[in-house]
N, C-alpha and C positions, 0 to 999 in steps of 0.2 A: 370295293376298292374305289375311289376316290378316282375323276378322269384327271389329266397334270393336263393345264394350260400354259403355254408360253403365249408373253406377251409381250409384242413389237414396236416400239416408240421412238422418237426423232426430239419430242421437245419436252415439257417441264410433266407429261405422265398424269395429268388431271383423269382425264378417261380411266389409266391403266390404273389409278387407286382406287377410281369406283370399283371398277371390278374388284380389285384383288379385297378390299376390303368386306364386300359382297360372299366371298368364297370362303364362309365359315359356316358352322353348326353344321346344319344337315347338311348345307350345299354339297349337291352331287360331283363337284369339280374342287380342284385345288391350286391357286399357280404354283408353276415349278420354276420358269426363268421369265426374267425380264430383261429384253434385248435389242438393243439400241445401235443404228447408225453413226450416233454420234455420241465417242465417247466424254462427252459436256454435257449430253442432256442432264438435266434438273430429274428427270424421274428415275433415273438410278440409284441418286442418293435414298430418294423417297420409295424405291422399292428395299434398298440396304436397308433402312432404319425398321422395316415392316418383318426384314428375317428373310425377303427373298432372293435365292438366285440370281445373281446380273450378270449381264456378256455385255460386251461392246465392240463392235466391227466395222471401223471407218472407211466409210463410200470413197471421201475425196481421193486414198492414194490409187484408187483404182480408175480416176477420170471417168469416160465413158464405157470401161470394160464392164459390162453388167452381170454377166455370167460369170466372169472372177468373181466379182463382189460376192453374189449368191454363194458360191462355191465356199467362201469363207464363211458367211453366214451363216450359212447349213451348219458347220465343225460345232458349233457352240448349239446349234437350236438342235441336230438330233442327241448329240450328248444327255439332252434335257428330258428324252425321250415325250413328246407330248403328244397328246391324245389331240386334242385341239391348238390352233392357231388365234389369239387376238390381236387384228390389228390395230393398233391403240393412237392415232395421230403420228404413223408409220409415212413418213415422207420419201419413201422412194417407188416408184414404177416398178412392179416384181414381173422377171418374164414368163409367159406362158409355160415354160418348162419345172420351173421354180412354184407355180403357182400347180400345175399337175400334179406333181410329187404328193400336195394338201387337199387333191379335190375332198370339195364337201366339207371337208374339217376348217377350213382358214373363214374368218368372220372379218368383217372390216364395220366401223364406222362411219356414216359421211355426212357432212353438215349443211342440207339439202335433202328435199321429198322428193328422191330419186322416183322417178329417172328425170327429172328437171335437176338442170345446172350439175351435171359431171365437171371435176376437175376442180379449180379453186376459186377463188373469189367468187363464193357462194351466196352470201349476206347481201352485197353490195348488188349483186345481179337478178335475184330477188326482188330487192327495191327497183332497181331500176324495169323491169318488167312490172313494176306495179301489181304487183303479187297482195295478197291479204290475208292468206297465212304461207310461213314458213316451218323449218322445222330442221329434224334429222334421221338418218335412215341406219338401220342395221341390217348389212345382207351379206351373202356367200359372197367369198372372192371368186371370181372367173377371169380367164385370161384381158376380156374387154375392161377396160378402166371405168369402175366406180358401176358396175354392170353385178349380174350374178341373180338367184331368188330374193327377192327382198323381205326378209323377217324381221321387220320391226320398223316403225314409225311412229316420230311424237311432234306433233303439230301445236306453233302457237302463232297468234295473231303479230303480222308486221302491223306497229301501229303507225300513226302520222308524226312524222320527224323523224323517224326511224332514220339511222345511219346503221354503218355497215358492222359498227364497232357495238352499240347500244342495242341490236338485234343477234348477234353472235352473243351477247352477255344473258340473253335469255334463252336464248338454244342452248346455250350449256350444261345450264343445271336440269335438262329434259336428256340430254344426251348422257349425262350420270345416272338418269333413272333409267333410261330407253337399253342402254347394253349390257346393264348386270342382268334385267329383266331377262334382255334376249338369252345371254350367255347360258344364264339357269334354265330357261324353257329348250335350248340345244343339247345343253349336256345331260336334260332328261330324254332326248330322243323327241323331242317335240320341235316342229318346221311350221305351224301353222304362224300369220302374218300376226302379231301385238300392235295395237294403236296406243298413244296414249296422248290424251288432248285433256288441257287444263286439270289438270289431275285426276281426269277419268281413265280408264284402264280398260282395254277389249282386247278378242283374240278372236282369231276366226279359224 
């Protein structure tokens, strides 16, 4: 039997179609929902058109209540019953209570060779540290922000003129490769670290 992944997004769902597109033939996993903060994300529509599951549970009428928010957000994700958690370009701060409930199962993406530059404006602060490669990381969620085991890295060179915009445009299409990769080597029960640098491929 197939594991059911839900997967958690905030904007147009580029991430959550790598994967979900990823999660055929053999693949050991299946998505079951795709579920959104914001009922306007872009990747709703593009999870509809694929045949899957969508929820949507808007943060703003909850202001700063974080624990309502969850509390609603759960109604739809356990419904969905899922084996695993992706976080797909999921822009809210989950609390450590919320985040317990998925120890070990919830996966995040982050657009940065964690543990350098937690948090956001990742590209920009890269450059300006005069960095020489960048990248993006797939790791366990844990209660600490952008923290957790880290499984998976794919590293590419910041070149000269890089801006913040033109360096995010190449981490992307590594960040498609870097989490279905991850996703499949989880849902087989495999935790070891995956590199992936200019289209070579390692695992340790």
């Amino acid at each position: 039997m197939s594991l059911r992944v839900a997967i958690l997004i905030s904007g147009s769902g580029s991430n959550m179609v790598a994967l979900a597109q990823s999660m055929q033939g053999d693949h050991p996993a299946r998505p079951c929902l795709v579920l959104a903060n914001d009922p306007a994300a872009g990747g709703l529509r593009k999870a509809e058109d694929m045949g899957i599951a969508t929820a949507a549970v808007d943060h703003r009428p909850f202001g700063g209540d974080r624990a309502a928010f969850e509390d609603a957000l759960l109604r739809p994700l356990m419904d969905a019953h899922p084996d695993l958690i992706a976080l797909a370009g999921f822009m809210r701060v989950l609390t450590p209570e919320f985040v317990a409930r998925f120890e070990g199962r919830m996966l995040n993406i982050h657009p940065s060779l964690l543990p350098k530059y937690r948090g956001l404006n990742t590209h920009a602060r890269a450059i300006a540290a005069g960095d020489t490669v960048a990248g993006c990381t797939v790791h366990e969620v844990t209660p600490a922000l952008d923290d957790g085991p880290i499984l998976g890295q794919a590293r590419v060179p910041v070149l000269q003129g890089d801006t913040a915009e033109s360096l995010a445009a190449r981490v992307l299409p590594m960040e498609h490769r870097l989490y279905p990769a991850v996703l499949r080597r989880v849902a087989m029960g495999e935790r070891g670290l995956l590199t992936l640098t200019d289209g070579m491929v390692g695992s340790a």
